[in-house]
PDB file of the backbone (N, CA, C, O) and the ligand in Angstrom, with CONECT records:
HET     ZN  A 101       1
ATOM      1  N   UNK A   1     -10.464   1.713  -1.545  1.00  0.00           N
ATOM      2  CA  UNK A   1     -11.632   2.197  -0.797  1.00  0.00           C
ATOM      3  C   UNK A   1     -11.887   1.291   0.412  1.00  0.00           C
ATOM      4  O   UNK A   1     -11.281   0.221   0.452  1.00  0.00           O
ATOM      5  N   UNK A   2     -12.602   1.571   1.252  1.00  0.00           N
ATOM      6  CA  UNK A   2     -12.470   1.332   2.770  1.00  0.00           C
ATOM      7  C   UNK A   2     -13.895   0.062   2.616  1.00  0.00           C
ATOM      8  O   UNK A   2     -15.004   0.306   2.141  1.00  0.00           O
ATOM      9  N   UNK A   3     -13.366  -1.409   3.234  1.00  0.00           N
ATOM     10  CA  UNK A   3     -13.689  -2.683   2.835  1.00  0.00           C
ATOM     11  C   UNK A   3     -15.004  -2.550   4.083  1.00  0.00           C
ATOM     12  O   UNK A   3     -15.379  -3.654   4.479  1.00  0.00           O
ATOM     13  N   UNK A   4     -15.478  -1.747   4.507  1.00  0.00           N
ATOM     14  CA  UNK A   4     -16.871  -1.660   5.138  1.00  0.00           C
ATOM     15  C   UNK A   4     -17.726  -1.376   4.265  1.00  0.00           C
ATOM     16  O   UNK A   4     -17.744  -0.727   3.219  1.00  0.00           O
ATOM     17  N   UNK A   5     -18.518  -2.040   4.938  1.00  0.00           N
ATOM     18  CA  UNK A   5     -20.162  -1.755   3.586  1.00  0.00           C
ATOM     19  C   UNK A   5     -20.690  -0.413   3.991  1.00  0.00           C
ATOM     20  O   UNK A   5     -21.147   0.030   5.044  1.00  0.00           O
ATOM     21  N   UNK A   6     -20.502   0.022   2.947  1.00  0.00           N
ATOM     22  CA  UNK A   6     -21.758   1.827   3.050  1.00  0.00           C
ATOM     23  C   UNK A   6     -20.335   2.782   3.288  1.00  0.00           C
ATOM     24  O   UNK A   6     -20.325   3.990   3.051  1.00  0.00           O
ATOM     25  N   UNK A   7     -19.366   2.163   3.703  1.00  0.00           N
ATOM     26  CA  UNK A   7     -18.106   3.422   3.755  1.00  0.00           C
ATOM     27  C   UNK A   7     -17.355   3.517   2.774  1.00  0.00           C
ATOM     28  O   UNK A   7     -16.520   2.675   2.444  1.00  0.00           O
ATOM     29  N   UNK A   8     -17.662   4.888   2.042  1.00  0.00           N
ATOM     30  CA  UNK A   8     -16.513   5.657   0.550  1.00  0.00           C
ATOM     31  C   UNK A   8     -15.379   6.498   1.034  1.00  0.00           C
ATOM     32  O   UNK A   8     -14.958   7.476   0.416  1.00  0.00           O
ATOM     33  N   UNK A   9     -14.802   5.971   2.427  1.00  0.00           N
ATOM     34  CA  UNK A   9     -13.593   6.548   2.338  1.00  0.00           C
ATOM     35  C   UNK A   9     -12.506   6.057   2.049  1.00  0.00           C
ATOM     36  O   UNK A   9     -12.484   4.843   2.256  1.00  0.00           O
ATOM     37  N   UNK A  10     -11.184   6.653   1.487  1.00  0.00           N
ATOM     38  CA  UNK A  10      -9.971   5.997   1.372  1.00  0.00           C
ATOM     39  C   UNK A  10      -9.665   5.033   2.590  1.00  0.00           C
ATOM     40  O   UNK A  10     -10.121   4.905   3.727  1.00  0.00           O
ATOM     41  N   UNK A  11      -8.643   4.385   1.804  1.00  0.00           N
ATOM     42  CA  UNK A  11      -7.911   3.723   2.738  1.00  0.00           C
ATOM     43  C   UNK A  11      -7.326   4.216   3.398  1.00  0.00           C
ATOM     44  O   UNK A  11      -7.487   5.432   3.291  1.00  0.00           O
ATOM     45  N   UNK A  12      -6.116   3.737   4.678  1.00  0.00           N
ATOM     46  CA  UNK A  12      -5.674   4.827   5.698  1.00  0.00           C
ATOM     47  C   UNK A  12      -4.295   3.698   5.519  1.00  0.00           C
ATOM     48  O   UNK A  12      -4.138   2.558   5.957  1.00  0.00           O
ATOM     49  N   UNK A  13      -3.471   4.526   4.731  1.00  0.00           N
ATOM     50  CA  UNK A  13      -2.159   4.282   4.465  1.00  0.00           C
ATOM     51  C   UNK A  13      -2.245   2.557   4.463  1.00  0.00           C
ATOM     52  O   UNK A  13      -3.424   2.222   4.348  1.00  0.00           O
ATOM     53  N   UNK A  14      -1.373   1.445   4.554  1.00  0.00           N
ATOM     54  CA  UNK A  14      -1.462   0.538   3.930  1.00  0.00           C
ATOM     55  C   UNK A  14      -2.783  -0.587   4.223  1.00  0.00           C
ATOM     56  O   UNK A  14      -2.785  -1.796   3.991  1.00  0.00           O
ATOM     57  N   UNK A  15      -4.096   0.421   4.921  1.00  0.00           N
ATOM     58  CA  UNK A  15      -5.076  -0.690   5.568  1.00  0.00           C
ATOM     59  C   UNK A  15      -5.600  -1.172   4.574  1.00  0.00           C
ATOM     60  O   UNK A  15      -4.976  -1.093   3.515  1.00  0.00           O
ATOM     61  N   UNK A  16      -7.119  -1.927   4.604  1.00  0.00           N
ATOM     62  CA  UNK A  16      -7.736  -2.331   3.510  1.00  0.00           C
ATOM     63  C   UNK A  16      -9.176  -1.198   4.497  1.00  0.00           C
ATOM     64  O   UNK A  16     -10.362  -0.956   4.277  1.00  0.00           O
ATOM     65  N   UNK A  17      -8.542  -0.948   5.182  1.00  0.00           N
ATOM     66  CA  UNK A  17      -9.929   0.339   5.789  1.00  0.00           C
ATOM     67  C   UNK A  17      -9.547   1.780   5.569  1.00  0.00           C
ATOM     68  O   UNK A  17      -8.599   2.201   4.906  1.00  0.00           O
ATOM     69  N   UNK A  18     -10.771   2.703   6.479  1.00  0.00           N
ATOM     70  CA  UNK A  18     -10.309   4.206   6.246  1.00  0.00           C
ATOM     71  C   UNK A  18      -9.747   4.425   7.675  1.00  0.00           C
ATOM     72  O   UNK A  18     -10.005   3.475   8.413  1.00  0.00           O
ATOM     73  N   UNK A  19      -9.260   5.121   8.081  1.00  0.00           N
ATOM     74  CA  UNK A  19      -9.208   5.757   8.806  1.00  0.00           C
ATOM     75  C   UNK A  19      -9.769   5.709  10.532  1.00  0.00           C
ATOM     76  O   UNK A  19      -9.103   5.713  11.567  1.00  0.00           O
ATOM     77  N   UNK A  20     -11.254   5.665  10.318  1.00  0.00           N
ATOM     78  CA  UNK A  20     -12.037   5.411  10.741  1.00  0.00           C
ATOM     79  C   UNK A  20     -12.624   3.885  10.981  1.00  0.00           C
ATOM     80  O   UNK A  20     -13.332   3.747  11.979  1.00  0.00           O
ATOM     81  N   UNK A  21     -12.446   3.008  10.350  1.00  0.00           N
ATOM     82  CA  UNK A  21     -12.936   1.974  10.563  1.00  0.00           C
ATOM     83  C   UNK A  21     -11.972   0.471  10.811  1.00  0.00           C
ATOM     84  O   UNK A  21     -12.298  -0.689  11.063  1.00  0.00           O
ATOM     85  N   UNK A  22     -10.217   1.386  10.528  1.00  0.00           N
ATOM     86  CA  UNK A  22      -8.907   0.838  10.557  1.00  0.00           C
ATOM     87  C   UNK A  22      -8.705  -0.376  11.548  1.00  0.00           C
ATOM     88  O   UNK A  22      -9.854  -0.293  11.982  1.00  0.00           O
ATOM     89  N   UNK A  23      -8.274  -1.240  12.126  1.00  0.00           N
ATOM     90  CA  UNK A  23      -7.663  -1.346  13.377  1.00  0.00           C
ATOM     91  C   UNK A  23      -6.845  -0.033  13.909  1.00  0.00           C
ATOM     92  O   UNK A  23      -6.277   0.783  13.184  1.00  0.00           O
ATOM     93  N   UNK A  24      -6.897  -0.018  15.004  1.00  0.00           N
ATOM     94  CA  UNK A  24      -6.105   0.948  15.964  1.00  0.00           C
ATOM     95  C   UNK A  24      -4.850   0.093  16.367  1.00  0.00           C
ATOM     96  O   UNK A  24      -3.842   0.632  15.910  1.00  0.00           O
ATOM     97  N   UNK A  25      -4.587  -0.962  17.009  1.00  0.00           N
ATOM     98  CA  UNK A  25      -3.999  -1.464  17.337  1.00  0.00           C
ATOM     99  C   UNK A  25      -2.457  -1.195  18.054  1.00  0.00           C
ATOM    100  O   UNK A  25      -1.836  -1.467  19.081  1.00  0.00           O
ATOM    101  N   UNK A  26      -2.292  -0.424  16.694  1.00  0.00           N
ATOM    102  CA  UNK A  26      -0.282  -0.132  16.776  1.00  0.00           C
ATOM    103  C   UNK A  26      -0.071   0.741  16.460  1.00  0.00           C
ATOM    104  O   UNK A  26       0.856   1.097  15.732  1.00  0.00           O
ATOM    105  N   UNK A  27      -1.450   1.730  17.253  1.00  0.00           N
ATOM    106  CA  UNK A  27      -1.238   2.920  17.414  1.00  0.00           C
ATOM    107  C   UNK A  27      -1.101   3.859  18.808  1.00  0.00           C
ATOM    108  O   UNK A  27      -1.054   5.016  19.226  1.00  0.00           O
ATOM    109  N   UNK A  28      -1.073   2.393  19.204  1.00  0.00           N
ATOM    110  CA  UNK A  28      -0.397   2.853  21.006  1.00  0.00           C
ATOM    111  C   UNK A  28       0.333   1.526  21.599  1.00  0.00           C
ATOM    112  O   UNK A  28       0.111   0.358  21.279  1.00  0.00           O
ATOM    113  N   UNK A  29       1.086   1.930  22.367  1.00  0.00           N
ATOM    114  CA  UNK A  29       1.650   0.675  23.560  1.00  0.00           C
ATOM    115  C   UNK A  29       1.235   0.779  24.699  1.00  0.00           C
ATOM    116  O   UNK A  29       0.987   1.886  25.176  1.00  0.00           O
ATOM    117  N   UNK A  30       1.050  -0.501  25.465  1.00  0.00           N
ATOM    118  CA  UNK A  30       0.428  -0.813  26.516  1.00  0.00           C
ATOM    119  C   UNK A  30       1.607  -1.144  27.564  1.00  0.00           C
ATOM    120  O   UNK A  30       2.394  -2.089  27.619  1.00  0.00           O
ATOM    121  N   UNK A  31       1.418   0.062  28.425  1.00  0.00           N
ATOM    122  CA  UNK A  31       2.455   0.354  29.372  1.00  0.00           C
ATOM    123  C   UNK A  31       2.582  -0.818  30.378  1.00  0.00           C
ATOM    124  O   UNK A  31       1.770  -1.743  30.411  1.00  0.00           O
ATOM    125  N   UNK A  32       3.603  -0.721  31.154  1.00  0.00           N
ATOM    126  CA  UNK A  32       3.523  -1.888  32.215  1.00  0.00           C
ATOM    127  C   UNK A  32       2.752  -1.516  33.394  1.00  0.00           C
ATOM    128  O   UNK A  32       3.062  -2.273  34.315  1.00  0.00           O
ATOM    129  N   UNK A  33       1.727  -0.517  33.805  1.00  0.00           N
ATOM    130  CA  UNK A  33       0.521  -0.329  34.263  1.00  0.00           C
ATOM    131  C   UNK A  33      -0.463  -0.561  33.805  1.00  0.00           C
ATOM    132  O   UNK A  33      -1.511  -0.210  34.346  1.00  0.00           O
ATOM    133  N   UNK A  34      -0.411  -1.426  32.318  1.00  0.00           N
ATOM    134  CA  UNK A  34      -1.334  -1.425  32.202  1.00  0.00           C
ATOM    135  C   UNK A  34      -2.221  -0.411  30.832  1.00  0.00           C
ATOM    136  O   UNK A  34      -3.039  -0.730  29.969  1.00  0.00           O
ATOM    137  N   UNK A  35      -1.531   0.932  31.218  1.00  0.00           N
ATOM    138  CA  UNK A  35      -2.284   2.108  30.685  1.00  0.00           C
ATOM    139  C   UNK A  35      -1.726   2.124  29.099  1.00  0.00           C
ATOM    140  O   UNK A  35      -0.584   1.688  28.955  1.00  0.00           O
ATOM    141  N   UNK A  36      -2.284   2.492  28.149  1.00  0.00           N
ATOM    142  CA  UNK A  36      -2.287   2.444  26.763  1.00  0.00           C
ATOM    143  C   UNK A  36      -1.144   3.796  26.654  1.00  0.00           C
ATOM    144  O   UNK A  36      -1.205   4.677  27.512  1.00  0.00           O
ATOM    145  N   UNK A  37      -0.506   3.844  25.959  1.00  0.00           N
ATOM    146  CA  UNK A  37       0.475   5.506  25.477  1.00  0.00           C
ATOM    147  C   UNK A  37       0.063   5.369  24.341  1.00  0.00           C
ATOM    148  O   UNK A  37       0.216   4.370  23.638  1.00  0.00           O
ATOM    149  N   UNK A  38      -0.516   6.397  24.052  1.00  0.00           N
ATOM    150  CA  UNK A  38      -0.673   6.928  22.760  1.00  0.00           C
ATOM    151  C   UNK A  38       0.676   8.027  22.057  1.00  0.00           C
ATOM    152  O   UNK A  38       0.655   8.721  21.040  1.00  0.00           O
ATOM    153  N   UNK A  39       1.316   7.903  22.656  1.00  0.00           N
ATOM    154  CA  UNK A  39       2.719   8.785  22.184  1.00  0.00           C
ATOM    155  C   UNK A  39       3.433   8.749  21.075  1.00  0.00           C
ATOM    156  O   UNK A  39       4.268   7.844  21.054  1.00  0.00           O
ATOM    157  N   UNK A  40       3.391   9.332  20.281  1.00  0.00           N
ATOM    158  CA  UNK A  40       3.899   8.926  18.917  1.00  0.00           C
ATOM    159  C   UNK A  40       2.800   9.163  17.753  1.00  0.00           C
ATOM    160  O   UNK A  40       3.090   9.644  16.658  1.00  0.00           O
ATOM    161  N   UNK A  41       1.322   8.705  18.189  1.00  0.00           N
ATOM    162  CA  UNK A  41       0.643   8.489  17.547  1.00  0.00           C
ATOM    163  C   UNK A  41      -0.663  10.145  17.270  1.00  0.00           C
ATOM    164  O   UNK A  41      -1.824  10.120  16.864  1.00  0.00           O
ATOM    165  N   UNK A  42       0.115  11.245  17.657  1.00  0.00           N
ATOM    166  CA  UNK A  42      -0.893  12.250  17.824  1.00  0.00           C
ATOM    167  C   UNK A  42      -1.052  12.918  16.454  1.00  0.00           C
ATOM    168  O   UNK A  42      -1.963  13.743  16.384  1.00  0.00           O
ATOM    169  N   UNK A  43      -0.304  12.697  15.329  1.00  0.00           N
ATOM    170  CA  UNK A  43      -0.972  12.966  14.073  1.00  0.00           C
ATOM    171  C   UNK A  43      -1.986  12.068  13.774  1.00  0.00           C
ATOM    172  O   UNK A  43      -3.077  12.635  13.702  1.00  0.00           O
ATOM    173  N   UNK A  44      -2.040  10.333  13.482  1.00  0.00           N
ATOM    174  CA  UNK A  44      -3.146   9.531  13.627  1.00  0.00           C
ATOM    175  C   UNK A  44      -4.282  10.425  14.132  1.00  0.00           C
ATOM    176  O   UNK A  44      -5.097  10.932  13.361  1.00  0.00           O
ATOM    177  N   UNK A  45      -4.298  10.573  15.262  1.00  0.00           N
ATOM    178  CA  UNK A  45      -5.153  10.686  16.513  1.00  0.00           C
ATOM    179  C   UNK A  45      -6.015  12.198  15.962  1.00  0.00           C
ATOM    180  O   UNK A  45      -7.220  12.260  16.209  1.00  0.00           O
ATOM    181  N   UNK A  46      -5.438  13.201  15.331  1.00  0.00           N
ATOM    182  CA  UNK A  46      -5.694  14.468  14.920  1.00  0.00           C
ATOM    183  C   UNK A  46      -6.457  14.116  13.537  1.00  0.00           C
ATOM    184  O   UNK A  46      -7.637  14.290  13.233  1.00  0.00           O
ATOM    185  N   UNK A  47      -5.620  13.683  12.964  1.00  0.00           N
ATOM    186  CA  UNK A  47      -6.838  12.709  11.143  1.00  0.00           C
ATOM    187  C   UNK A  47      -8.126  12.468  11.864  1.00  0.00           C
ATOM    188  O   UNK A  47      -9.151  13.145  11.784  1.00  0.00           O
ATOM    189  N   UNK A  48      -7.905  11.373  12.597  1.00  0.00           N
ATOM    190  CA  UNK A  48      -9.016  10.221  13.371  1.00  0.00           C
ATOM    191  C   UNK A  48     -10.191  11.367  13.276  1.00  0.00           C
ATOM    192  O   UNK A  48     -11.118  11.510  12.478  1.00  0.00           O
ATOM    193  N   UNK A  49      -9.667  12.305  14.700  1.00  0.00           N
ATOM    194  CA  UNK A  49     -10.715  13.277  15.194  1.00  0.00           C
ATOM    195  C   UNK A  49     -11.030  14.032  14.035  1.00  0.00           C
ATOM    196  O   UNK A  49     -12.257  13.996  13.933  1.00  0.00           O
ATOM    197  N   UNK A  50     -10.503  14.751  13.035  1.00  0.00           N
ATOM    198  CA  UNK A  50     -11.059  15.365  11.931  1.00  0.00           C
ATOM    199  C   UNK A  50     -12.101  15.149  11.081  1.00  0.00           C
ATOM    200  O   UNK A  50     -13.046  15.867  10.754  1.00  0.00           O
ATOM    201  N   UNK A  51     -11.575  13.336  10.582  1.00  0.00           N
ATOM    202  CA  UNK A  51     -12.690  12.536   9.568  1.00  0.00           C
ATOM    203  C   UNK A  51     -13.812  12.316  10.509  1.00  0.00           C
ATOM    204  O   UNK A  51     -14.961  12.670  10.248  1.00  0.00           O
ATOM    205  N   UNK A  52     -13.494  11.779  11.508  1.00  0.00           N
ATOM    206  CA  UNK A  52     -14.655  11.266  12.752  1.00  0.00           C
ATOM    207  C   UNK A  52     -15.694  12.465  12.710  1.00  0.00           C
ATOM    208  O   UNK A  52     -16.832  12.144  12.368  1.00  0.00           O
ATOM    209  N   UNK A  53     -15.433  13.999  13.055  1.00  0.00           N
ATOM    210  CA  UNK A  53     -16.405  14.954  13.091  1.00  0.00           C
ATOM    211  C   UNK A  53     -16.809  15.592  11.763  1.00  0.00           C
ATOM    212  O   UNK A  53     -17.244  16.741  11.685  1.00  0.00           O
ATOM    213  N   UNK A  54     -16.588  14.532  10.421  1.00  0.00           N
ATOM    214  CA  UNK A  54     -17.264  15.490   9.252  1.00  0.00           C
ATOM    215  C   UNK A  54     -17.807  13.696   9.063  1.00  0.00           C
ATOM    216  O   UNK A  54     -18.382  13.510   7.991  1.00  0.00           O
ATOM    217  N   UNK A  55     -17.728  12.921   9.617  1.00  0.00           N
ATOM    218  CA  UNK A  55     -18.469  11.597   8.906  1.00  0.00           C
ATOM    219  C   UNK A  55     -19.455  10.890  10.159  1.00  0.00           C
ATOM    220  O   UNK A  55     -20.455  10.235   9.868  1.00  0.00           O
ATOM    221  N   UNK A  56     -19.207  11.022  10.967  1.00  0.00           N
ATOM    222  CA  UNK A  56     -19.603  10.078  12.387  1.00  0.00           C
ATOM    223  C   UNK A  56     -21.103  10.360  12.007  1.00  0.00           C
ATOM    224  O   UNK A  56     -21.833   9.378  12.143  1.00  0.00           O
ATOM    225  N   UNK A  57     -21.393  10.914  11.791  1.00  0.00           N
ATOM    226  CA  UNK A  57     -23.121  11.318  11.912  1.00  0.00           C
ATOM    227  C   UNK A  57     -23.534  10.069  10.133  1.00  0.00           C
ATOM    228  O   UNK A  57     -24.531   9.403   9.852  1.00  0.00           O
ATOM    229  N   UNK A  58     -22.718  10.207   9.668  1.00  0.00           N
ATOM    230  CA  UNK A  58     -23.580   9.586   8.315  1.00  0.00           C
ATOM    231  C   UNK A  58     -23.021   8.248   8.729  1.00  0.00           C
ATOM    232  O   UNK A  58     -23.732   7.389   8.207  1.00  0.00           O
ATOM    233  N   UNK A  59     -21.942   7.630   9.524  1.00  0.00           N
ATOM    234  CA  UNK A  59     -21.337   6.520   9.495  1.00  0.00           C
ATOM    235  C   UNK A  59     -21.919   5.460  10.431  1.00  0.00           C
ATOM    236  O   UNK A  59     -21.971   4.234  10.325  1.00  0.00           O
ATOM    237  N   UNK A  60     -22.510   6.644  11.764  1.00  0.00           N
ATOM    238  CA  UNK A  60     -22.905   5.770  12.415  1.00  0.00           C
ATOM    239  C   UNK A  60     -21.961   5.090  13.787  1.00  0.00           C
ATOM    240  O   UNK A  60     -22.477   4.318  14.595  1.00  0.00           O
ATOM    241  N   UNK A  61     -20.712   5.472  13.851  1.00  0.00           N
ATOM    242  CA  UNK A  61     -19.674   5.045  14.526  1.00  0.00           C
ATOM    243  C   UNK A  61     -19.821   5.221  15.649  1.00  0.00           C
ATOM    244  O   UNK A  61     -19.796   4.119  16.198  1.00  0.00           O
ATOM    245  N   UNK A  62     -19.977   6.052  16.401  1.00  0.00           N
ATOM    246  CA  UNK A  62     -20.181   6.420  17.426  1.00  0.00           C
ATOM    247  C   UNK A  62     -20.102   5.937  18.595  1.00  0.00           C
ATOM    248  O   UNK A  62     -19.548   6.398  19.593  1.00  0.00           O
ATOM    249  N   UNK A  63     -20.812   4.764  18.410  1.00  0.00           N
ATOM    250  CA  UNK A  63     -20.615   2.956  19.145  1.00  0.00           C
ATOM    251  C   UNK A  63     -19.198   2.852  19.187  1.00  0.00           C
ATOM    252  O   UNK A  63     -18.658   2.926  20.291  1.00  0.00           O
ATOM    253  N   UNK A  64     -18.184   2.618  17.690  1.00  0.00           N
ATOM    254  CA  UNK A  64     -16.656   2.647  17.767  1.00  0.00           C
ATOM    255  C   UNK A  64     -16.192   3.814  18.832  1.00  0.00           C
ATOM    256  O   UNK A  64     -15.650   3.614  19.919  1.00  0.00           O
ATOM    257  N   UNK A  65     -16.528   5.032  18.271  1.00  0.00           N
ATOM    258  CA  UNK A  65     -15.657   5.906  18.825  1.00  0.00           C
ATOM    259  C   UNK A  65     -15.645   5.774  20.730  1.00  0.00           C
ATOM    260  O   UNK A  65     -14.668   5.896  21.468  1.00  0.00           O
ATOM    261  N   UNK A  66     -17.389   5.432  21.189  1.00  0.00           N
ATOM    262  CA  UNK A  66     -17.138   5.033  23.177  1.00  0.00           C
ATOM    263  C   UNK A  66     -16.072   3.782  23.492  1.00  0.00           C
ATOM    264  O   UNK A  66     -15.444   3.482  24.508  1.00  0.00           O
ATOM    265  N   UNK A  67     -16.148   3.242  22.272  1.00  0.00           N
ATOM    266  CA  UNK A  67     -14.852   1.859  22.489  1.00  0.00           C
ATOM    267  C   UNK A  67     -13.539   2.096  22.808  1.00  0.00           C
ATOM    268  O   UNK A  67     -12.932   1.541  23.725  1.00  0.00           O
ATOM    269  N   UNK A  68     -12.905   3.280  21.725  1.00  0.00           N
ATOM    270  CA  UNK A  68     -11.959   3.754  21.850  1.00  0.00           C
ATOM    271  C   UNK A  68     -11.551   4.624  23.062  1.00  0.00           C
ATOM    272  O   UNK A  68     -10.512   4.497  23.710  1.00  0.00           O
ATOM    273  N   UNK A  69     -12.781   5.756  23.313  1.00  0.00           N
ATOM    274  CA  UNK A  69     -12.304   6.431  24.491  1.00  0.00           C
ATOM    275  C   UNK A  69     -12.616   5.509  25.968  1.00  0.00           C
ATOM    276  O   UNK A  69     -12.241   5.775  27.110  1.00  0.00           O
ATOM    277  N   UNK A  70     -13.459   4.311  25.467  1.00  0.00           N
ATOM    278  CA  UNK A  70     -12.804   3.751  27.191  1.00  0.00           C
ATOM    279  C   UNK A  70     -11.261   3.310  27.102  1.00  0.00           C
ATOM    280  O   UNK A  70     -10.522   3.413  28.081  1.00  0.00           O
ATOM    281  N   UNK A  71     -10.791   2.777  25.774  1.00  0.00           N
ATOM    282  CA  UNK A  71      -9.740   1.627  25.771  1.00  0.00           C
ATOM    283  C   UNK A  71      -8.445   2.879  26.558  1.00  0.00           C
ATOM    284  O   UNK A  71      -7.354   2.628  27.070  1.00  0.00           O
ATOM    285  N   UNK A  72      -9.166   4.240  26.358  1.00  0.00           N
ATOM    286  CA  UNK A  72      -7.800   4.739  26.324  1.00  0.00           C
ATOM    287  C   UNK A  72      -6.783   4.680  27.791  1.00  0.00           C
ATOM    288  O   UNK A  72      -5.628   5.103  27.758  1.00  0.00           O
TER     289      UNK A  72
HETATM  290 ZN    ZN A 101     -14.485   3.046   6.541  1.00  0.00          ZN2+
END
Protein backbone atom coordinates (compact mmCIF):
# COMPACT_ATOMS: atom_id res chain seq x y z
CA UNK A 1 0.00 0.00 0.00
CA UNK A 2 1.10 3.46 -0.99
CA UNK A 3 3.67 4.87 2.01
CA UNK A 4 1.67 8.40 2.04
CA UNK A 5 -0.43 9.12 4.92
CA UNK A 6 -4.31 9.06 4.11
CA UNK A 7 -3.41 7.22 0.62
CA UNK A 8 -5.11 3.38 0.17
CA UNK A 9 -3.80 2.94 -3.09
CA UNK A 10 -1.61 0.14 -4.39
CA UNK A 11 1.67 0.37 -5.07
CA UNK A 12 2.73 1.23 -8.70
CA UNK A 13 4.79 -1.72 -9.79
CA UNK A 14 8.04 -1.96 -7.75
CA UNK A 15 7.45 1.66 -5.80
CA UNK A 16 6.81 1.85 -2.12
CA UNK A 17 4.02 4.52 -3.62
CA UNK A 18 0.83 4.49 -5.88
CA UNK A 19 0.81 5.62 -8.86
CA UNK A 20 0.01 8.88 -8.05
CA UNK A 21 2.23 9.81 -5.43
CA UNK A 22 5.34 7.62 -7.18
CA UNK A 23 8.46 9.48 -8.23
CA UNK A 24 8.10 10.25 -11.93
CA UNK A 25 11.52 10.49 -12.56
CA UNK A 26 12.35 7.65 -15.24
CA UNK A 27 9.53 8.23 -16.78
CA UNK A 28 10.92 10.59 -19.25
CA UNK A 29 14.41 11.77 -20.64
CA UNK A 30 15.65 15.07 -20.70
CA UNK A 31 16.52 15.96 -24.18
CA UNK A 32 19.59 17.94 -25.11
CA UNK A 33 17.20 21.08 -25.36
CA UNK A 34 16.56 20.71 -22.47
CA UNK A 35 12.84 19.50 -23.10
CA UNK A 36 11.61 16.34 -21.10
CA UNK A 37 10.36 13.20 -23.79
CA UNK A 38 7.93 11.50 -22.41
CA UNK A 39 8.16 8.75 -25.19
CA UNK A 40 7.90 5.44 -24.15
CA UNK A 41 6.13 6.34 -21.19
CA UNK A 42 2.35 6.86 -22.60
CA UNK A 43 0.82 3.81 -20.87
CA UNK A 44 2.27 5.29 -17.34
CA UNK A 45 0.95 8.57 -18.42
CA UNK A 46 -2.76 7.02 -19.39
CA UNK A 47 -2.90 4.97 -15.59
CA UNK A 48 -1.55 8.42 -14.09
CA UNK A 49 -4.49 10.38 -15.86
CA UNK A 50 -7.14 7.65 -15.04
CA UNK A 51 -6.34 7.19 -11.11
CA UNK A 52 -5.62 11.07 -10.99
CA UNK A 53 -9.45 11.78 -12.26
CA UNK A 54 -11.29 9.15 -9.91
CA UNK A 55 -8.91 10.21 -6.76
CA UNK A 56 -7.47 13.88 -7.15
CA UNK A 57 -10.50 15.37 -5.50
CA UNK A 58 -10.24 13.06 -2.22
CA UNK A 59 -6.27 13.17 -2.45
CA UNK A 60 -5.81 16.53 -2.71
CA UNK A 61 -2.95 16.42 -5.39
CA UNK A 62 -3.63 18.80 -7.50
CA UNK A 63 -0.67 20.98 -6.21
CA UNK A 64 1.41 17.61 -7.62
CA UNK A 65 -0.40 17.34 -10.69
CA UNK A 66 0.55 21.80 -11.73
CA UNK A 67 4.17 20.42 -10.88
CA UNK A 68 4.08 17.91 -13.34
CA UNK A 69 2.39 19.78 -16.15
CA UNK A 70 4.92 22.64 -15.81
CA UNK A 71 7.95 20.06 -15.63
CA UNK A 72 6.65 18.86 -18.89
ZN1 LIG B 1 -0.46 7.36 -2.88
Amino acid sequence: MCSIENCNLENFEDKDKCILHCEKDDWYKVQENGYKSWYGSEKKLKLFGERLEKNFLVFGIIKKMDILIMSI
